[in-house]
N, C-alpha and C positions, 0 to 999 in steps of 0.2 A: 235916369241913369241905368235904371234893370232894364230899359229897351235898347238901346244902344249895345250893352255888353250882350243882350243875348242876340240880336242880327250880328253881330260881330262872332260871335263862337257858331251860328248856325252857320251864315255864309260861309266860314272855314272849312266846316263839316262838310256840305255840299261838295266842296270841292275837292277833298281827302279822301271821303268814306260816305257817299249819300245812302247807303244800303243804313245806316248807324244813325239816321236824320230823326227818325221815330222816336226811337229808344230815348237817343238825348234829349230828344225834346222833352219828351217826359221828366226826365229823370232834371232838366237845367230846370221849369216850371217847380218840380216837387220843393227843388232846393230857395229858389228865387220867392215862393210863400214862406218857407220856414223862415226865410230870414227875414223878411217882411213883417211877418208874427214876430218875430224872437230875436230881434234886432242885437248882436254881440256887443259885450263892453268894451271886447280885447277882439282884437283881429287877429289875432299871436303876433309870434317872433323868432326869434334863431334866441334868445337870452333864455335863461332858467324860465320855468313859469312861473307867474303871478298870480294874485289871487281869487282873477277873476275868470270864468272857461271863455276860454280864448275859442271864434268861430274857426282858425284852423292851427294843426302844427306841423311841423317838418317831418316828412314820411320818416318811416325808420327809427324816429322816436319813438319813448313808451309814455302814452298819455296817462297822465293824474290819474285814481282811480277816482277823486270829487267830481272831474267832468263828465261822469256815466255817459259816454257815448254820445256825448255832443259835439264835441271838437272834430274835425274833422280832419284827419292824416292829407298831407296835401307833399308832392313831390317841386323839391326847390334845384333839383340838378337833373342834370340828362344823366346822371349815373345810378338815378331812383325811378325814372318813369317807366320802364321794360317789366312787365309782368314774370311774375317766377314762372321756370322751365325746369324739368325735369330732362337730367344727361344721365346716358350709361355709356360708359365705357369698354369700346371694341377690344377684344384680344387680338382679332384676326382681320384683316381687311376681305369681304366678299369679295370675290374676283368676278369679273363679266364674264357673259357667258358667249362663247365662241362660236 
């Protein structure tokens, strides 16, 4: 099962973002042993939490303080996956210059 999902998210990457092929690799392996070691009881949910630390929950949420940094914030809409940005606001529009 963990070989299929990870050709499956690399070939994607290749094709998105190959400069970022490295990185994830790394970073999908770090994850793909944790979980292997430390197999979850709960996969989570969109419902209140339960008793047991769930391997992820809905970005945007505030996780348990019981799951000391286990759970993993994970985004469920296209209205949570945009990293934050910093905006300021123009008084004046620049004008081009002639």
């Amino acid at each position: 099962m963990f070989e299929k999902v990870r050709v499956a998210i690399l070939e994607r990457l290749k094709s998105v973002d190959p400069d970022e092929l490295n990185q994830t690799t790394i970073e999908l392996e770090r994850f793909i042993e944790g979980w292997k070691m430390a197999p979850p009881n709960d996969y989570g949910g969109f419902g209140p939490p339960g008793n047991d630390i769930p391997m992820m929950y809905p970005a945007g949420n505030k996780p348990l303080p019981a799951w000391m940094d286990k759970a993993i914030p994970t985004p469920s809409s296209m209205r949570n996956v945009d990293a934050t940005c910093n905006a300021q606001m123009l008084m004046s529009y620049p004008q081009a210059a002639e």
